[in-house]
N, C-alpha and C positions, 0 to 999 in steps of 0.2 A: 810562553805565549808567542804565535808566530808578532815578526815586526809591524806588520800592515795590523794586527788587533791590537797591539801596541799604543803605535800611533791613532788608532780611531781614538781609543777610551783617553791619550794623552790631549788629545782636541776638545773630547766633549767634555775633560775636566775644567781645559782652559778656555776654553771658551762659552761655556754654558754653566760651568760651576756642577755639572752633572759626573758621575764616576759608576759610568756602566757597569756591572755585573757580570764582563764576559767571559764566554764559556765557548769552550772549542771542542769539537766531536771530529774524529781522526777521522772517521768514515763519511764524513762530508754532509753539506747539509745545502747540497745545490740546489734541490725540488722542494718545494715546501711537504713536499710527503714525503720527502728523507729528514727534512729538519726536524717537523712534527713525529716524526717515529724515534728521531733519537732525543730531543727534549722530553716528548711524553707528552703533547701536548694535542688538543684540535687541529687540523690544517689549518681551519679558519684563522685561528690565531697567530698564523704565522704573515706579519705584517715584510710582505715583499716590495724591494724599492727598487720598479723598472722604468726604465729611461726611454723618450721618446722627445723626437724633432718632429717639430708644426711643420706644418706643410699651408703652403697659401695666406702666411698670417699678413697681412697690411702691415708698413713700416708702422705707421698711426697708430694701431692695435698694439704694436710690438712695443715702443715705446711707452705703451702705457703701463704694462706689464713689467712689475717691479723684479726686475734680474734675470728678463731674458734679453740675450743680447741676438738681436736681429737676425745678424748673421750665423748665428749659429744658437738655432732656437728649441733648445732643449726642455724639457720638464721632466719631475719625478712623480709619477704615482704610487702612492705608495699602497698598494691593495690587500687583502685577504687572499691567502696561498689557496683558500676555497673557492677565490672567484676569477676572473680572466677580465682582463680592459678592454673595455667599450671602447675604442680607437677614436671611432666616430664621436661620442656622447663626449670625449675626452675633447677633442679638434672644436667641437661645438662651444665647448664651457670656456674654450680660450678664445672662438673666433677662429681658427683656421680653419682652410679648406679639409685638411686628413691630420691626420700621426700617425708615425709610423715606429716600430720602434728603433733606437739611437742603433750604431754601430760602436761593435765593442771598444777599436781607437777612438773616435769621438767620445766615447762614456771616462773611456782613462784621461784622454788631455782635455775635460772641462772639468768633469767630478773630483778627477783624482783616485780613484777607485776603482777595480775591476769587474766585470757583469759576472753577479754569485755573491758577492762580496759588499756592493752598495748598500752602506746604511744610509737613512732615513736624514740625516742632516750629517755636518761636519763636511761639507764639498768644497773642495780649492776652490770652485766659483759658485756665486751665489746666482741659484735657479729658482723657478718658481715650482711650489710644492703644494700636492692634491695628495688631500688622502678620501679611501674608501671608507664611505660612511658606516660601511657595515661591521668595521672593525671596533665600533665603539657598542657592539654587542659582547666583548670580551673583558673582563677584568685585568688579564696580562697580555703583553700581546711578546712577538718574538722576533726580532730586526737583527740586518746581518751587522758583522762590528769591523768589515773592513778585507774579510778572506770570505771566500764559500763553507770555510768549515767554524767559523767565529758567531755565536751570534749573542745578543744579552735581553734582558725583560725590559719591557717600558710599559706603562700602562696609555690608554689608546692618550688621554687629557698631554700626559709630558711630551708625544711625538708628536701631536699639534703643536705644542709648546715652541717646543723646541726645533721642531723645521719649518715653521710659520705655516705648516700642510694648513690650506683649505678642505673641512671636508668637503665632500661631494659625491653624487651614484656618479660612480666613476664605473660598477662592471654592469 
């Protein structure tokens, strides 16, 4: 198992008491329509965790909001490989003017983790997590474990659970 799957599944055992299922496909699994084709699964089902910094939030706002750090005001959504993030609806639900999405350094030095490769919790710093309501249309769902080509099963209830996600129509 590459080291960065590794260390996810070593995180979410110790820290969640959870011990992910994962699974690596050589030929990559950066599009949710590359994951979906090589799990075998719906796109829908493929639960993607993309990063994005508020734009325009109030320090007051910011502050309220449990593990964004002001200055550097990131969030994960974590969506349906079948749907695209509402920017706007997203900026709205926290109070910011816009979101945009993060930049890949930024995603590495707050997450800890590479864009392709963000799962869904276990992040060096603690952000605040939305997920897509639509996903709890699915029984399994399919989150990255740390690489682009890693990923493992959680059902929609555990990655609430376990990343504190809000859901919310997030696309």
């Amino acid at each position: 198992m590459h080291p960065r799957a590794e260390e996810f599944a070593a995180r979410a055992r110790e820290r969640y008491g959870f011990d992910p299922d994962v699974r690596e496909f050589p030929e990559g699994t950066k599009t949710a329509a590359d994951a979906a084709e090589a799990i075998g699964c719906e796109v829908g089902a493929i639960a993607s965790s993309l990063v994005f910094r508020l734009e325009g939030l109030d320090r007051a706002t910011a502050d309220r909001l449990e593990g964004l750090d002001p200055d550097r005001p990131l969030v994960v959504a974590v969506t349906s490989g079948a749907n695209r993030v509402d920017e706007s609806r997203l900026a709205a639900h926290f109070g910011a003017d816009g979101a945009t999405m993060a930049d890949a350094d930024e995603i590495r030095s707050v997450l800890g983790w590479s864009i392709g490769g963000v799962p869904p919790f276990c992040h060096e710093t603690a952000v605040p997590v939305v997920s897509d309501q639509s996903l709890d249309d699915y029984d399994e769902l399919w989150a990255a474990a740390g690489t682009p080509a890693a990923v493992f099963p959680i059902t929609p209830a555990e990655l609430r659970e376990l990343s504190g996600a809000e859901p919310i129509a997030v696309a």
